[in-house]
HTML snippet that shows the backbone in 3Dmol.js (N, CA, C, O; Angstrom):
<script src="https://3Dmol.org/build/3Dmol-min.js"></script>
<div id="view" style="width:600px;height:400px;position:relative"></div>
<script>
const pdb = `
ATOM      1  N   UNK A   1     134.287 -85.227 -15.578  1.00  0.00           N
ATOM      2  CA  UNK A   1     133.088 -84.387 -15.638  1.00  0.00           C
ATOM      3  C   UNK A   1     131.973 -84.986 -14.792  1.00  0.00           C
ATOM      4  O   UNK A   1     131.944 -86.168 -14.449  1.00  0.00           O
ATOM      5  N   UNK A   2     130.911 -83.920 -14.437  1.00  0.00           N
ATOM      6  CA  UNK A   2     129.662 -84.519 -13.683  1.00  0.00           C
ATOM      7  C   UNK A   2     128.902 -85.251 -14.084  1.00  0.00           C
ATOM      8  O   UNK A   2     128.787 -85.135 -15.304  1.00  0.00           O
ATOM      9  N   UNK A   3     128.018 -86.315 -13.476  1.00  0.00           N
ATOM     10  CA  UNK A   3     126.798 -86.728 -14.407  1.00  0.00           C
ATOM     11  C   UNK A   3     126.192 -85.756 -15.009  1.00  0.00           C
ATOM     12  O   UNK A   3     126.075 -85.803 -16.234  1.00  0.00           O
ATOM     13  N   UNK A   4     125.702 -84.720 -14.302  1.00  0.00           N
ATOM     14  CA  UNK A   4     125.366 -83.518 -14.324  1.00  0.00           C
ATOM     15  C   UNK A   4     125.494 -82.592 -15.529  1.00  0.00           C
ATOM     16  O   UNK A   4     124.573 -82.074 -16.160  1.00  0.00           O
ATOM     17  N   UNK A   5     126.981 -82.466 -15.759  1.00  0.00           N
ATOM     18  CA  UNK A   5     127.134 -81.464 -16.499  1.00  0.00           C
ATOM     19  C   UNK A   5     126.942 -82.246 -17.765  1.00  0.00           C
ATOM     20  O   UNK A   5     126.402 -81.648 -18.695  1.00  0.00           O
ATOM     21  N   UNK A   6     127.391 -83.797 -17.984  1.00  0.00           N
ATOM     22  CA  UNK A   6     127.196 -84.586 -18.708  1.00  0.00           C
ATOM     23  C   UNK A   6     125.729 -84.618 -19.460  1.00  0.00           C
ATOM     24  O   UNK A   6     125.535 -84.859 -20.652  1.00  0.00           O
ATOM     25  N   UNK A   7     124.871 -84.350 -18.575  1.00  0.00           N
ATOM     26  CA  UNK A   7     123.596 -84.915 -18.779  1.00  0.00           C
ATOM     27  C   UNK A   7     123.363 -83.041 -19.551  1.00  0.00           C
ATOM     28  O   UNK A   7     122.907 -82.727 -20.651  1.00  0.00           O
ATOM     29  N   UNK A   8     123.716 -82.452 -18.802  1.00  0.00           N
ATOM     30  CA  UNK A   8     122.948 -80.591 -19.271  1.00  0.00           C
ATOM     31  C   UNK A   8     123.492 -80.537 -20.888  1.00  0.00           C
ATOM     32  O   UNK A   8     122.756 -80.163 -21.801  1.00  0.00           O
ATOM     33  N   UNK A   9     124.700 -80.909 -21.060  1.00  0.00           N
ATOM     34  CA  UNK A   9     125.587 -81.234 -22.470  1.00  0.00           C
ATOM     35  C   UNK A   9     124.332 -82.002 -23.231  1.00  0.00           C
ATOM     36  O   UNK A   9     123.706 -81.344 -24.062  1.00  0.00           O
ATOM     37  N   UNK A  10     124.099 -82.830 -23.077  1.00  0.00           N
ATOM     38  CA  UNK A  10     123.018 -83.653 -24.593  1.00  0.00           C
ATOM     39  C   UNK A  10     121.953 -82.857 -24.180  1.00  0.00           C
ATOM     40  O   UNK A  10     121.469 -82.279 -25.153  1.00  0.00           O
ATOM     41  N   UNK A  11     121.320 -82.558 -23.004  1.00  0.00           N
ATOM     42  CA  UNK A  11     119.986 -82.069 -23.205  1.00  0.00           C
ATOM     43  C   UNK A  11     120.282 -80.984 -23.947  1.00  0.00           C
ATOM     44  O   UNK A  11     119.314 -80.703 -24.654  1.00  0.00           O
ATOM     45  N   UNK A  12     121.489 -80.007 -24.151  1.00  0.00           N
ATOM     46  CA  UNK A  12     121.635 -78.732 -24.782  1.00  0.00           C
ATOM     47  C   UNK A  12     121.473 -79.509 -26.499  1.00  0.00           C
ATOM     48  O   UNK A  12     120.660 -79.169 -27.359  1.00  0.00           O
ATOM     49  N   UNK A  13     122.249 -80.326 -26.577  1.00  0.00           N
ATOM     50  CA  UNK A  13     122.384 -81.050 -28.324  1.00  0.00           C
ATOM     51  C   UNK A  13     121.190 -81.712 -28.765  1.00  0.00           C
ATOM     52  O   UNK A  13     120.935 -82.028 -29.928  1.00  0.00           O
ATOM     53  N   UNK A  14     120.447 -81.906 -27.706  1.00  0.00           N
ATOM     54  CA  UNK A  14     119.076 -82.877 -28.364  1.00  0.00           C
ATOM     55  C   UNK A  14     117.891 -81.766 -28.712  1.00  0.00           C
ATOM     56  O   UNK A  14     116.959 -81.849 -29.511  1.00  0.00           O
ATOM     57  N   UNK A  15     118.245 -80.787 -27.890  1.00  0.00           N
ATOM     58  CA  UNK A  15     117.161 -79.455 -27.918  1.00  0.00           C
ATOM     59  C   UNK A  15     117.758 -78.752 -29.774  1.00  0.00           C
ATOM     60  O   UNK A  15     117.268 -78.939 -30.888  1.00  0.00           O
ATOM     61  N   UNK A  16     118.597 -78.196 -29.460  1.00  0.00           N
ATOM     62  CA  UNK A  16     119.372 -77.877 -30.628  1.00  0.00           C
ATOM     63  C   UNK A  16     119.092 -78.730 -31.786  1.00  0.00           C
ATOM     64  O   UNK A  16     118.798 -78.176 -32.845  1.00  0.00           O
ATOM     65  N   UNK A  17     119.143 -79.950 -31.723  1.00  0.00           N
ATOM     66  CA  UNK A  17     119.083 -80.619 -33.351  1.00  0.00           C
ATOM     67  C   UNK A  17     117.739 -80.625 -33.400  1.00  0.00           C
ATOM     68  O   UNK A  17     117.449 -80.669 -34.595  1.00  0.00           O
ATOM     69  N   UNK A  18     116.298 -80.595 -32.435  1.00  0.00           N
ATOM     70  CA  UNK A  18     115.071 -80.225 -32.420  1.00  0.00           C
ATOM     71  C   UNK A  18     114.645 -79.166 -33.247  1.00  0.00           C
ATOM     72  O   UNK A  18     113.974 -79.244 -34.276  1.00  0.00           O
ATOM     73  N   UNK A  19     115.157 -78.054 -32.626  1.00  0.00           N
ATOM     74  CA  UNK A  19     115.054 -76.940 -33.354  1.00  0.00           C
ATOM     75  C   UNK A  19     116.072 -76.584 -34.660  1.00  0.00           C
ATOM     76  O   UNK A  19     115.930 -75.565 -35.336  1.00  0.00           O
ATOM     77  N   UNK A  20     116.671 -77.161 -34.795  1.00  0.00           N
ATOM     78  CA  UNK A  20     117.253 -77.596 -36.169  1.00  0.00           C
ATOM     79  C   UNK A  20     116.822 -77.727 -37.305  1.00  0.00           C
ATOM     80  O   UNK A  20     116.951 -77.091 -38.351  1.00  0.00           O
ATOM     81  N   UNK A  21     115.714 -79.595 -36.672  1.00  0.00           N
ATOM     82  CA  UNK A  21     115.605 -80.230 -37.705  1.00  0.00           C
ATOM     83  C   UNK A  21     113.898 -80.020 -38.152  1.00  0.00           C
ATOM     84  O   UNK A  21     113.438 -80.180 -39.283  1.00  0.00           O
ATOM     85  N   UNK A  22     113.284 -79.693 -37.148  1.00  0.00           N
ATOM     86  CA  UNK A  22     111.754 -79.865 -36.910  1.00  0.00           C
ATOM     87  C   UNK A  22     111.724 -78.306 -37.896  1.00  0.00           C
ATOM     88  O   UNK A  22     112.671 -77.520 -37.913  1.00  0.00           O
ATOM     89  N   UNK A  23     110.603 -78.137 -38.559  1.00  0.00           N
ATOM     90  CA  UNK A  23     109.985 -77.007 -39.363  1.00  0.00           C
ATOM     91  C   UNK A  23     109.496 -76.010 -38.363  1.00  0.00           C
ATOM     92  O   UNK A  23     108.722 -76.302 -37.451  1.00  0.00           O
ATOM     93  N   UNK A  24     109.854 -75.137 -38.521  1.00  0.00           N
ATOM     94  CA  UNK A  24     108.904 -74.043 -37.323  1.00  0.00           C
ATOM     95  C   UNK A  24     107.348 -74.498 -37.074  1.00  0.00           C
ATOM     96  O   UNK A  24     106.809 -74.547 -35.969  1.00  0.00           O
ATOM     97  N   UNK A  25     106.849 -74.763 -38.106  1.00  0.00           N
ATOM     98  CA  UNK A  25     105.108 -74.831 -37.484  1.00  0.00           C
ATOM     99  C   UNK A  25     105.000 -75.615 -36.407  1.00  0.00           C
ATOM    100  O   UNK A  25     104.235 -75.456 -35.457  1.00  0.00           O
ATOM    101  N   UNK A  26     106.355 -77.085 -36.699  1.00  0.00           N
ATOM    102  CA  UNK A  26     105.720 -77.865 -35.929  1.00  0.00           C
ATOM    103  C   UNK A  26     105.736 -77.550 -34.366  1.00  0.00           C
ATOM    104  O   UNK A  26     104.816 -77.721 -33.567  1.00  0.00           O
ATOM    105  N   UNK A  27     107.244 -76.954 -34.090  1.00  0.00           N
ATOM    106  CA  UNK A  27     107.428 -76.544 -33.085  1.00  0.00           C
ATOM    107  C   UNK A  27     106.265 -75.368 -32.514  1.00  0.00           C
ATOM    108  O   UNK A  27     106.114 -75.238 -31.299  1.00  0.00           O
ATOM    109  N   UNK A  28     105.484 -74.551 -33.466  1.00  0.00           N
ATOM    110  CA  UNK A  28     104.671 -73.564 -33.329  1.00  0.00           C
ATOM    111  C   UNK A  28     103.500 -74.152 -32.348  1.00  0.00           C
ATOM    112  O   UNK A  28     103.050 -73.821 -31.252  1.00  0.00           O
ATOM    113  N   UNK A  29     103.167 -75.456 -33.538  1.00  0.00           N
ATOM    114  CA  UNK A  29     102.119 -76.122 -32.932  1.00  0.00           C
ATOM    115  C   UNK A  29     102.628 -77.181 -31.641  1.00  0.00           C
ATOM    116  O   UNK A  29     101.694 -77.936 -31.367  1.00  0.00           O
ATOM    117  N   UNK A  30     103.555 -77.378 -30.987  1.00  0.00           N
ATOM    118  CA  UNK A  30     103.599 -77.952 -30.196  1.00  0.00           C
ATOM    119  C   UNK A  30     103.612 -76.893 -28.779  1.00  0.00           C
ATOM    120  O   UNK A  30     103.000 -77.162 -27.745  1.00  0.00           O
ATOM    121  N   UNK A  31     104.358 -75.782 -28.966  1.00  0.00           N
ATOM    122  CA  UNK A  31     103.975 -74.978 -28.183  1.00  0.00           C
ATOM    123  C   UNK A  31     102.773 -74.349 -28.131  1.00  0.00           C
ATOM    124  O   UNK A  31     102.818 -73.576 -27.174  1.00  0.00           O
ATOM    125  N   UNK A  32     101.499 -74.277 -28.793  1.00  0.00           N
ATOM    126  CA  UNK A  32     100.661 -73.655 -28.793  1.00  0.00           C
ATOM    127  C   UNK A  32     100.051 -75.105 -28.049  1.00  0.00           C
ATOM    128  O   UNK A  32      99.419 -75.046 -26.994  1.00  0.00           O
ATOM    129  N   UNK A  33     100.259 -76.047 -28.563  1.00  0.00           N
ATOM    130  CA  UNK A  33      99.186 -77.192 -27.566  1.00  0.00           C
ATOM    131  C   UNK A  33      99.804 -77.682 -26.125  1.00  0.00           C
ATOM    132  O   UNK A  33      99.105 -78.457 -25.471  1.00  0.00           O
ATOM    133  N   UNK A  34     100.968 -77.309 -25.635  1.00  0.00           N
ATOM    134  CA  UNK A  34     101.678 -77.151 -24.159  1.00  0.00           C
ATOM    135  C   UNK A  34     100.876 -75.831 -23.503  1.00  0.00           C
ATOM    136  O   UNK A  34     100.647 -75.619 -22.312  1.00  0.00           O
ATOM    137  N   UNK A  35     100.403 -74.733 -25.061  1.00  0.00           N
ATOM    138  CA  UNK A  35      99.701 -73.897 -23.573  1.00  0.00           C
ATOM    139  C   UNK A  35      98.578 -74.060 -23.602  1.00  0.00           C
ATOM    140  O   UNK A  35      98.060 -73.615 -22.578  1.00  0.00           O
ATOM    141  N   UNK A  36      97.776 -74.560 -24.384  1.00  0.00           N
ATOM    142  CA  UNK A  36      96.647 -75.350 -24.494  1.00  0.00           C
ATOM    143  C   UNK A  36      96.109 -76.102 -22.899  1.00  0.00           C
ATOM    144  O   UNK A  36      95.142 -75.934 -22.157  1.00  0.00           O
ATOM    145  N   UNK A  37      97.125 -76.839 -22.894  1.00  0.00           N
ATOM    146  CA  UNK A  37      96.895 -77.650 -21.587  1.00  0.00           C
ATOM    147  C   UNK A  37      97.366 -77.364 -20.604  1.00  0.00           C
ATOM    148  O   UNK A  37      96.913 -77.934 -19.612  1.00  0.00           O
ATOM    149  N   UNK A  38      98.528 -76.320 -20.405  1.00  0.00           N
ATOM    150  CA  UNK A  38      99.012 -75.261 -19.504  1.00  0.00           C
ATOM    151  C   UNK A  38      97.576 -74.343 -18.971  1.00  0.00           C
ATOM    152  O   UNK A  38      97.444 -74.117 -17.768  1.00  0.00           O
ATOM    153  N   UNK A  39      96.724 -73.938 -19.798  1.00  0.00           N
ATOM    154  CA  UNK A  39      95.640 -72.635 -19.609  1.00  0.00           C
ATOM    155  C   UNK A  39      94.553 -73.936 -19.283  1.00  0.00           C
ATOM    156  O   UNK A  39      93.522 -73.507 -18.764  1.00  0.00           O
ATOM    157  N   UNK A  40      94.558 -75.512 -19.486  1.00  0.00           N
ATOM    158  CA  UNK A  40      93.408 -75.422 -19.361  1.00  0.00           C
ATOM    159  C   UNK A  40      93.581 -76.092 -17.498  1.00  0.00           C
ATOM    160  O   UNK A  40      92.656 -76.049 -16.687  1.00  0.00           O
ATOM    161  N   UNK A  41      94.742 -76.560 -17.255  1.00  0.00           N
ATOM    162  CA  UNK A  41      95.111 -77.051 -15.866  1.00  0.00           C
ATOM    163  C   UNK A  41      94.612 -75.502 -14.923  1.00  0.00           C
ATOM    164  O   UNK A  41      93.811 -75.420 -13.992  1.00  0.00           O
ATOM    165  N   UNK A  42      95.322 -74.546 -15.500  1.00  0.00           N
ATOM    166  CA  UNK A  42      95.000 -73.330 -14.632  1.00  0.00           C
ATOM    167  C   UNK A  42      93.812 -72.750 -14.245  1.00  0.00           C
ATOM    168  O   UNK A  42      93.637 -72.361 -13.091  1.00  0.00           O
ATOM    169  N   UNK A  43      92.561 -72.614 -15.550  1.00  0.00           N
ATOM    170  CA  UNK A  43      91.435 -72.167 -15.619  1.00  0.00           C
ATOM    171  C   UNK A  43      90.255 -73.010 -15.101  1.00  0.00           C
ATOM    172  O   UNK A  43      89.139 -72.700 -14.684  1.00  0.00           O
ATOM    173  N   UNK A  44      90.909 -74.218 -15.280  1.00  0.00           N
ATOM    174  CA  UNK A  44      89.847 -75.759 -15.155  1.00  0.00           C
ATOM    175  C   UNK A  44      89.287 -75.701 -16.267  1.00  0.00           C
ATOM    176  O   UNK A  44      89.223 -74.709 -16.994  1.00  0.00           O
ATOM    177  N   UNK A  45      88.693 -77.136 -16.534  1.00  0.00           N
ATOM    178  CA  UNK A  45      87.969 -77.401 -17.937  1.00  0.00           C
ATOM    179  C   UNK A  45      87.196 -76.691 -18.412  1.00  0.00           C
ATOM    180  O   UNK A  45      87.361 -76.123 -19.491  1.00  0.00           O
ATOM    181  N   UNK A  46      86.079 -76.581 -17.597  1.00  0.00           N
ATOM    182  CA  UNK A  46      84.913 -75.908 -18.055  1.00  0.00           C
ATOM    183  C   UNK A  46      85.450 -73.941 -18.158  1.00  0.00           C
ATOM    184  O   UNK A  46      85.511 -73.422 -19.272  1.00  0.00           O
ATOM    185  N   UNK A  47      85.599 -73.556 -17.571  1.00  0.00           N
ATOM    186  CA  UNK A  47      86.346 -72.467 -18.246  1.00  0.00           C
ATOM    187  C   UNK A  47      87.550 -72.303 -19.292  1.00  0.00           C
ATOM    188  O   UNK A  47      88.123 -71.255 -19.592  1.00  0.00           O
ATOM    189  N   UNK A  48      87.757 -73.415 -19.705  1.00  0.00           N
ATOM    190  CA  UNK A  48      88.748 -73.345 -20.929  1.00  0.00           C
ATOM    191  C   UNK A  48      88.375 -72.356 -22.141  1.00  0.00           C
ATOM    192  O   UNK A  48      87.374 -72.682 -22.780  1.00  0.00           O
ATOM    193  N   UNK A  49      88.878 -71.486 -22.438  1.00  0.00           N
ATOM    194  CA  UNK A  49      88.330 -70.313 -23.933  1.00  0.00           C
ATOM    195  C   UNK A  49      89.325 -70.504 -24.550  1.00  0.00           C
ATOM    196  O   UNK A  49      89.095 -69.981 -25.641  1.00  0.00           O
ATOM    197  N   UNK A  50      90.290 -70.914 -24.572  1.00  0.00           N
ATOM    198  CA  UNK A  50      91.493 -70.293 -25.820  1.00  0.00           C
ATOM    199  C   UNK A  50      90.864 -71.440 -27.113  1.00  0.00           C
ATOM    200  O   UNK A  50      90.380 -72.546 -26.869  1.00  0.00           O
ATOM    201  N   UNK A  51      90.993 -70.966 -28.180  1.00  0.00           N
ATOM    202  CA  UNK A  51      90.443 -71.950 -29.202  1.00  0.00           C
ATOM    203  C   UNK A  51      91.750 -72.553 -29.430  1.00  0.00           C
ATOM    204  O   UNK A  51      92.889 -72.087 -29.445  1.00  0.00           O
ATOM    205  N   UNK A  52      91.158 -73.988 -29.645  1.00  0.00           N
ATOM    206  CA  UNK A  52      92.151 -75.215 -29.888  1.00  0.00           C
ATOM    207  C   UNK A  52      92.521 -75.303 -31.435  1.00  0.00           C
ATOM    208  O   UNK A  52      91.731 -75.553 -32.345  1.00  0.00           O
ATOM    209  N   UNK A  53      94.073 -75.010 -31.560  1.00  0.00           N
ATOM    210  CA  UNK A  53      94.545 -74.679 -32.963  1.00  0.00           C
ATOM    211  C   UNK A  53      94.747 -76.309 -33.569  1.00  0.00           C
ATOM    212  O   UNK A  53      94.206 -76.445 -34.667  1.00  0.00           O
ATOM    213  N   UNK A  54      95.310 -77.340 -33.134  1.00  0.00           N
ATOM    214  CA  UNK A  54      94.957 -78.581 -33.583  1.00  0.00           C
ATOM    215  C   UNK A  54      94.015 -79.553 -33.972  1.00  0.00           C
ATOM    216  O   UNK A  54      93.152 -80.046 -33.245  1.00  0.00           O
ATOM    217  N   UNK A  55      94.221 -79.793 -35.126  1.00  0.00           N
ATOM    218  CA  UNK A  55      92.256 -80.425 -35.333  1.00  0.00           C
ATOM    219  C   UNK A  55      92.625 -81.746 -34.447  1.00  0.00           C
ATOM    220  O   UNK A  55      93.712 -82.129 -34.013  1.00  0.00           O
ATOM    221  N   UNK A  56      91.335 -82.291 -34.343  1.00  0.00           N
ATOM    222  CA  UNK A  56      91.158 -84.374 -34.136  1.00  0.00           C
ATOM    223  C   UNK A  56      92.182 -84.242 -32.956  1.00  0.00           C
ATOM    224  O   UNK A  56      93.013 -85.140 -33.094  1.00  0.00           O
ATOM    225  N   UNK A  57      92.481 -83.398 -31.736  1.00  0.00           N
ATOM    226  CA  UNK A  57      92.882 -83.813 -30.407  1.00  0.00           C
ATOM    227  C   UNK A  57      92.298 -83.846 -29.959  1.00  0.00           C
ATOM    228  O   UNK A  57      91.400 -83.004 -29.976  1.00  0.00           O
ATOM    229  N   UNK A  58      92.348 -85.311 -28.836  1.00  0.00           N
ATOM    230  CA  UNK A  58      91.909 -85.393 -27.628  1.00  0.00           C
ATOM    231  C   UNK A  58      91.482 -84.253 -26.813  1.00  0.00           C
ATOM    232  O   UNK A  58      90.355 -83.887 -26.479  1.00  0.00           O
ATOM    233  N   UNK A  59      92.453 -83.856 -26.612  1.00  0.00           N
ATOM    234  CA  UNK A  59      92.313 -82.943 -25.312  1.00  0.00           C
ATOM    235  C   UNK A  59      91.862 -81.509 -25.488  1.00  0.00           C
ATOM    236  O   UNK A  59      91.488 -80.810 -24.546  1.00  0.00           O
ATOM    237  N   UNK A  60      91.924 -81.057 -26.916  1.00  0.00           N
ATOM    238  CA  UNK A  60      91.277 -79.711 -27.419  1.00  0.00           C
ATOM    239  C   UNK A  60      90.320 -79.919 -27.619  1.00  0.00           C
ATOM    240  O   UNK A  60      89.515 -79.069 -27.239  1.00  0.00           O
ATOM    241  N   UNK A  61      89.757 -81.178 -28.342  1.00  0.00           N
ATOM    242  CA  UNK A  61      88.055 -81.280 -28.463  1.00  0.00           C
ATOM    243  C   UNK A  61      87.726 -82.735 -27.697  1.00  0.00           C
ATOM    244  O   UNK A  61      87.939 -83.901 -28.027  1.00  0.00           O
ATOM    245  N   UNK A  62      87.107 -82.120 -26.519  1.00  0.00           N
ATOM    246  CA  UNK A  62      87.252 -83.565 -25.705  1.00  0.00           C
ATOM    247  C   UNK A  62      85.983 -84.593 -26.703  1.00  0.00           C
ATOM    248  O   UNK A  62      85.742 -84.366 -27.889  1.00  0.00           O
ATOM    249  N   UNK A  63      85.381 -85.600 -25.958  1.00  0.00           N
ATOM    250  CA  UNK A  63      84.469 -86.194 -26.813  1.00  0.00           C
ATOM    251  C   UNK A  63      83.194 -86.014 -25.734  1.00  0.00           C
ATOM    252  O   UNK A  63      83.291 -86.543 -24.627  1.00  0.00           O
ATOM    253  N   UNK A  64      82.341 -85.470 -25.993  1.00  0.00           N
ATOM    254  CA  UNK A  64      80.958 -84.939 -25.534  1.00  0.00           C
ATOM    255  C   UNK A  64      80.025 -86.045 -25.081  1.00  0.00           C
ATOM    256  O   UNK A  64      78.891 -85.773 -24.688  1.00  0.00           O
TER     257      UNK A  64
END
`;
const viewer = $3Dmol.createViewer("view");
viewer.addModel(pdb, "pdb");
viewer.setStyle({}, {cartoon: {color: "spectrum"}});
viewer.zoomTo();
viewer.render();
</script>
C-alpha cells in the first residue's frame, strides 16, 4: 500500500472516533470558533460582527 493511502486510512479512523467520541456541542463549538476566525481573517478585525459563542477566548474577546 501507499504512504498515502496509508496515511488517508487513519486520518479517516482518527476523524471517525472524533466524532464518535466527542459530544456534539463540543464539536458544535469547535466549528463555530474555526468560523469565528475563518470570518474574522476574511472581514479583518475591526469589522469582525459575528458574536463570539465561547466565553474567556482569546481571540473572540481580544484584550482592549
Amino acid at each position: 500500500m501507499d504512504v498515502i493511502a496509508v496515511l488517508g486510512v487513519l486520518l479517516m479512523v482518527i476523524s471517525e472516533s472524533i466524532v464518535t467520541v466527542f459530544p456534539l456541542s463540543i464539536m458544535q463549538s469547535i466549528t463555530i470558533f474555526s468560523a469565528n476566525i475563518i470570518s474574522l481573517g476574511i472581514l479583518g478585525f475591526k469589522n469582525h460582527t459575528i458574536p463570539p459563542i465561547i466565553p474567556n477566548c482569546p481571540v473572540a474577546y481580544p484584550s482592549k
